[in-house]
Biotite code that builds the C-alpha atoms (Angstrom):
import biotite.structure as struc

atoms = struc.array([
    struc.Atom([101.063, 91.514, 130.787], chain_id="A", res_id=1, res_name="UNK", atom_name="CA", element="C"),
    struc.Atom([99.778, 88.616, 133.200], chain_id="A", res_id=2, res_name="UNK", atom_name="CA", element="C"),
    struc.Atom([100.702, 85.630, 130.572], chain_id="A", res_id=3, res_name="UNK", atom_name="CA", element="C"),
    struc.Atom([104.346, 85.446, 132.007], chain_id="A", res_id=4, res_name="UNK", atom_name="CA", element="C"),
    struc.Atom([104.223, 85.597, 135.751], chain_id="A", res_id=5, res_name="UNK", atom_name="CA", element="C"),
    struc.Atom([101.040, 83.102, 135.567], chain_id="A", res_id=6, res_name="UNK", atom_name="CA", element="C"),
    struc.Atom([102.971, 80.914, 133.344], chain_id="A", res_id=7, res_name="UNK", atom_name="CA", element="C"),
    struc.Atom([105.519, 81.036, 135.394], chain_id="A", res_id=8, res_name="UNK", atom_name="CA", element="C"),
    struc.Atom([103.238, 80.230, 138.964], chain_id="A", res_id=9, res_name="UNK", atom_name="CA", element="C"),
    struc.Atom([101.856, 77.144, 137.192], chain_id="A", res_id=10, res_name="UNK", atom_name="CA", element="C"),
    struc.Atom([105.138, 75.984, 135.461], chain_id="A", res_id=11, res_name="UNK", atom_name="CA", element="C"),
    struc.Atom([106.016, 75.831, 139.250], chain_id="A", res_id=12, res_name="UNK", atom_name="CA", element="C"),
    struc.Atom([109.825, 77.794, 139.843], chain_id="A", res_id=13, res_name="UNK", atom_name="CA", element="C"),
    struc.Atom([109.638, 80.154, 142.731], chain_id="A", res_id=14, res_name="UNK", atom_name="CA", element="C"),
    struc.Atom([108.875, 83.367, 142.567], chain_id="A", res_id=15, res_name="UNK", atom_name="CA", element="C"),
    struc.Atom([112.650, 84.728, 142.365], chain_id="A", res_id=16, res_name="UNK", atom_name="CA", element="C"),
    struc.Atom([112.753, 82.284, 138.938], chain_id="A", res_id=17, res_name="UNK", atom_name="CA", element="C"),
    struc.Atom([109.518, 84.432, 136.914], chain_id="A", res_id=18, res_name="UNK", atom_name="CA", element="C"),
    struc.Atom([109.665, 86.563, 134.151], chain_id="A", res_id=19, res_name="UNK", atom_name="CA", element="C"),
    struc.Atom([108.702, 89.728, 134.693], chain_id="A", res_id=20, res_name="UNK", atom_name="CA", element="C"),
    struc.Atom([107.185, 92.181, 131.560], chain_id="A", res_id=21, res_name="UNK", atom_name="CA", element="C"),
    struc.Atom([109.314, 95.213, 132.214], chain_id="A", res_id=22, res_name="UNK", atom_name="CA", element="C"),
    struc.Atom([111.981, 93.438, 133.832], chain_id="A", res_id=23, res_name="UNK", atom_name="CA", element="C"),
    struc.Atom([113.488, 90.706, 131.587], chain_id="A", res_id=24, res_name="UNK", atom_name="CA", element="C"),
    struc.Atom([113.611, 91.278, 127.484], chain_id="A", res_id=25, res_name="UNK", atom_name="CA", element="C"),
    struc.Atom([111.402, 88.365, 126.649], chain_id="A", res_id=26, res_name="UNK", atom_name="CA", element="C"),
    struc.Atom([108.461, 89.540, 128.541], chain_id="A", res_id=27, res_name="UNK", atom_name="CA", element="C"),
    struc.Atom([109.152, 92.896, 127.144], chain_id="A", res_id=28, res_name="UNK", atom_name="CA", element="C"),
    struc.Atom([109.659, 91.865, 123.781], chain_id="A", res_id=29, res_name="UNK", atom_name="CA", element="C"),
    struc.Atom([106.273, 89.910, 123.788], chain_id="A", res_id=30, res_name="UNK", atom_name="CA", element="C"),
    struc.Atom([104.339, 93.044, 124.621], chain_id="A", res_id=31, res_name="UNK", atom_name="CA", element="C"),
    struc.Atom([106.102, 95.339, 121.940], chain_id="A", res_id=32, res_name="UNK", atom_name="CA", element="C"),
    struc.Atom([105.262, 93.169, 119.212], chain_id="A", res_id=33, res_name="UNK", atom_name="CA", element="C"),
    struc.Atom([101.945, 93.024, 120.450], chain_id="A", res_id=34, res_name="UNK", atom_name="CA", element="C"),
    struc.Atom([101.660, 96.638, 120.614], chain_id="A", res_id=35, res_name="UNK", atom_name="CA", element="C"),
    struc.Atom([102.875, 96.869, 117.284], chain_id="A", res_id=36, res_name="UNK", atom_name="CA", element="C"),
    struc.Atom([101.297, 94.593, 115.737], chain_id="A", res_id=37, res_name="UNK", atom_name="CA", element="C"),
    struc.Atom([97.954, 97.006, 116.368], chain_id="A", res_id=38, res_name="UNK", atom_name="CA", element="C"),
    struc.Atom([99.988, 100.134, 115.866], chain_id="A", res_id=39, res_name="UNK", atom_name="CA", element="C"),
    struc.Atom([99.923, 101.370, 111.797], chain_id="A", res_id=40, res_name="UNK", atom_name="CA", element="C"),
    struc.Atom([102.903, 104.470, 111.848], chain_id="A", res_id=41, res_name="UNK", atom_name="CA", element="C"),
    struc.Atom([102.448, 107.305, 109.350], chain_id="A", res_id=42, res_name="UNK", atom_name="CA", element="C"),
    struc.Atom([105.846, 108.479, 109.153], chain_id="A", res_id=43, res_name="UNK", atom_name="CA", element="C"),
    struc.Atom([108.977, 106.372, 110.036], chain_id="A", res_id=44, res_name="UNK", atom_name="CA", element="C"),
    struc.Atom([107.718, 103.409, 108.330], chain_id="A", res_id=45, res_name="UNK", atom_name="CA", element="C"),
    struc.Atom([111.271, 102.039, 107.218], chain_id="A", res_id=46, res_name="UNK", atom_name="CA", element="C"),
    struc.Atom([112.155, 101.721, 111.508], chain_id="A", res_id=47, res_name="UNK", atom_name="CA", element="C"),
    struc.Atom([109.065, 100.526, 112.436], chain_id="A", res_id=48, res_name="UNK", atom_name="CA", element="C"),
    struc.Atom([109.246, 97.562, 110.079], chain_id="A", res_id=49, res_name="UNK", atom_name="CA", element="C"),
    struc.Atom([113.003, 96.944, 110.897], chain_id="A", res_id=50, res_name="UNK", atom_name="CA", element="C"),
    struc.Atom([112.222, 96.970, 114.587], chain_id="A", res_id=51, res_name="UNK", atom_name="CA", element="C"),
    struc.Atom([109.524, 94.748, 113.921], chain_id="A", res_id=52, res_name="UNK", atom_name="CA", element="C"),
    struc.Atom([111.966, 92.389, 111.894], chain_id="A", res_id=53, res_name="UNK", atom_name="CA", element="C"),
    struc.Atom([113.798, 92.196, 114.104], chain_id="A", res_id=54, res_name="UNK", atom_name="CA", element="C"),
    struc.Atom([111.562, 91.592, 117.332], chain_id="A", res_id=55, res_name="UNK", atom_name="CA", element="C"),
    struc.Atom([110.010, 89.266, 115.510], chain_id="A", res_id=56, res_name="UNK", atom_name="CA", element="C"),
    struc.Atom([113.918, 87.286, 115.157], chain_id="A", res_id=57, res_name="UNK", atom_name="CA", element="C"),
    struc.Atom([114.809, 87.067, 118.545], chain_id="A", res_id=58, res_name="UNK", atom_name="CA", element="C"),
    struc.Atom([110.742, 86.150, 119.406], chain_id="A", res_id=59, res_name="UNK", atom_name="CA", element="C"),
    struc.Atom([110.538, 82.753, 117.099], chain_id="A", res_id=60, res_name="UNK", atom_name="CA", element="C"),
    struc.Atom([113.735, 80.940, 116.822], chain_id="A", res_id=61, res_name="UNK", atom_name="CA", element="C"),
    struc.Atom([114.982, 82.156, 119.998], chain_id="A", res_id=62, res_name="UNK", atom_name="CA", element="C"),
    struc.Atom([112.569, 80.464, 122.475], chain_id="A", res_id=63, res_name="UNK", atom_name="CA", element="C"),
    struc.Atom([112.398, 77.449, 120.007], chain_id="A", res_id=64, res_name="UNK", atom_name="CA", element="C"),
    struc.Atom([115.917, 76.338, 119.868], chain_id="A", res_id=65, res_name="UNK", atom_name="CA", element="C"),
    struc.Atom([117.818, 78.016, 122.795], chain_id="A", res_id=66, res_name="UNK", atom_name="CA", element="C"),
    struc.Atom([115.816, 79.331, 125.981], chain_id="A", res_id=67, res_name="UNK", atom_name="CA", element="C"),
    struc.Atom([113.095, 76.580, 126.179], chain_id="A", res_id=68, res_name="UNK", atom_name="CA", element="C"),
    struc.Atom([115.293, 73.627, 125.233], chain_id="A", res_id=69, res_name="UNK", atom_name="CA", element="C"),
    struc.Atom([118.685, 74.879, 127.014], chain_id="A", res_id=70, res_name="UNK", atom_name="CA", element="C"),
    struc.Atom([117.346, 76.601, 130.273], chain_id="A", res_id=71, res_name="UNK", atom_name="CA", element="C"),
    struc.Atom([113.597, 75.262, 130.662], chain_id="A", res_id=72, res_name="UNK", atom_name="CA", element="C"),
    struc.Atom([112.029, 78.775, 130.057], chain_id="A", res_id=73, res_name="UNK", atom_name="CA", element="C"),
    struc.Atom([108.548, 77.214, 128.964], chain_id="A", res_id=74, res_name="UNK", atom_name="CA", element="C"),
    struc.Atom([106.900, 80.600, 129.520], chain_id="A", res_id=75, res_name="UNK", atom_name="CA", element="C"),
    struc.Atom([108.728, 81.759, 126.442], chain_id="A", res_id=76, res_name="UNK", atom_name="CA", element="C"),
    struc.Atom([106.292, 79.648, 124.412], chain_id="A", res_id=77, res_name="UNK", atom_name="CA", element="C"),
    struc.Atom([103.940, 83.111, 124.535], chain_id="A", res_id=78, res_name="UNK", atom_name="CA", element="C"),
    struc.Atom([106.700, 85.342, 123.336], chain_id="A", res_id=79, res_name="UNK", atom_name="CA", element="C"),
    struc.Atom([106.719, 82.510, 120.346], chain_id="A", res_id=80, res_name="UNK", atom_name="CA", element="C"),
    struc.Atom([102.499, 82.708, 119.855], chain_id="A", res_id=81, res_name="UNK", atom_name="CA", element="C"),
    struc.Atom([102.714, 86.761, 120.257], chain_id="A", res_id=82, res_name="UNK", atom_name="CA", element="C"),
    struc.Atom([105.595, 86.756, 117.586], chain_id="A", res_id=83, res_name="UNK", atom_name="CA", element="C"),
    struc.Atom([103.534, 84.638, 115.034], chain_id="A", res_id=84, res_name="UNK", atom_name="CA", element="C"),
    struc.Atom([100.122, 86.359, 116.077], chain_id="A", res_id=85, res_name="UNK", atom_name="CA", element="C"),
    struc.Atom([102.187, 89.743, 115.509], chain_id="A", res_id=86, res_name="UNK", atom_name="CA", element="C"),
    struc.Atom([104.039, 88.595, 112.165], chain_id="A", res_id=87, res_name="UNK", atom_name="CA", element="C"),
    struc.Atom([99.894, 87.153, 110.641], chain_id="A", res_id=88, res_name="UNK", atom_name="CA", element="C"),
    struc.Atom([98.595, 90.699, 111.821], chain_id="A", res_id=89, res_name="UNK", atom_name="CA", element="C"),
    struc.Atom([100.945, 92.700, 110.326], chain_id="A", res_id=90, res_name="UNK", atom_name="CA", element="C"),
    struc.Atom([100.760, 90.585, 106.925], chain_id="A", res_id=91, res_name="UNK", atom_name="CA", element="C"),
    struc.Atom([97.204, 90.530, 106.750], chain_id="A", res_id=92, res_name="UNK", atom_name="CA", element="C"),
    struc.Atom([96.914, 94.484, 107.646], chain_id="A", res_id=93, res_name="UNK", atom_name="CA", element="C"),
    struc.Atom([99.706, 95.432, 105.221], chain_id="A", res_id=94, res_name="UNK", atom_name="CA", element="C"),
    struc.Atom([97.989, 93.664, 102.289], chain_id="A", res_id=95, res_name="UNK", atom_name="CA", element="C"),
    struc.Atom([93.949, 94.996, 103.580], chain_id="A", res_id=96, res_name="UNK", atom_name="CA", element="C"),
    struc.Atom([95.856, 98.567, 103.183], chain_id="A", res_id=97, res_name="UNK", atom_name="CA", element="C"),
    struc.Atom([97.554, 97.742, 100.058], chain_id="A", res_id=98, res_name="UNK", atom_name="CA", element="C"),
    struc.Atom([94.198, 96.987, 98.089], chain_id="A", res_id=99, res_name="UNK", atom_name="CA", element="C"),
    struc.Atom([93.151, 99.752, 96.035], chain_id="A", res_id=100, res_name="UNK", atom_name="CA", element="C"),
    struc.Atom([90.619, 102.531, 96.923], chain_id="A", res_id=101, res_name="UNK", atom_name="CA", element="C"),
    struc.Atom([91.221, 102.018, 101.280], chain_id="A", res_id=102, res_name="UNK", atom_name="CA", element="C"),
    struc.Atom([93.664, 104.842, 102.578], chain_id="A", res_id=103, res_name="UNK", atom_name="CA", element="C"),
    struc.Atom([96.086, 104.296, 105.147], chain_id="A", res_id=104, res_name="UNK", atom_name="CA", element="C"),
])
């Protein structure tokens, strides 16, 4: 929650220029895959994973090749590290759960 608006006091715009979790959707986005990236749904698990997907889409190439490169957004480098962190803890908890004799 503090990553952006720190970021964004050392990258050096003014205040008026931050990202704000909450406020603008690439703070917000950061946090949700976060959150479900530690979340493991019982029912609904068709949404979750399409949500997922596609937080996951606009958190990699996004930052990569338009809003760091174009507008100078380097704070969006976390919503790229929260997006891969995310994607490696989902993988690595799917296949843990999919290994025979472990419940879900």
């Amino acid at each position: 929650m503090v990553a952006y608006p720190l970021a964004g006091l050392l990258h050096g715009p003014p205040a008026s220029k931050w990202l704000l979790p909450g406020v603008f959707p690439c703070p917000t986005t950061a946090l949700a895959l976060i959150l479900m990236a530690f979340t493991a749904p019982i029912r609904l698990r068709g949404i979750h994973w399409m949500t997922f997907g596609l937080l996951l889409f606009w958190a990699i190439p996004f930052p990569l090749l338009i809003q760091i490169p174009k507008f100078g957004l380097f704070e969006d480098g976390i919503m790229v590290a929260a997006g891969a962190f995310a994607a490696v803890v989902r993988i690595a908890d799917r296949r843990r759960s999919a290994t025979p004799g472990r419940e879900i």
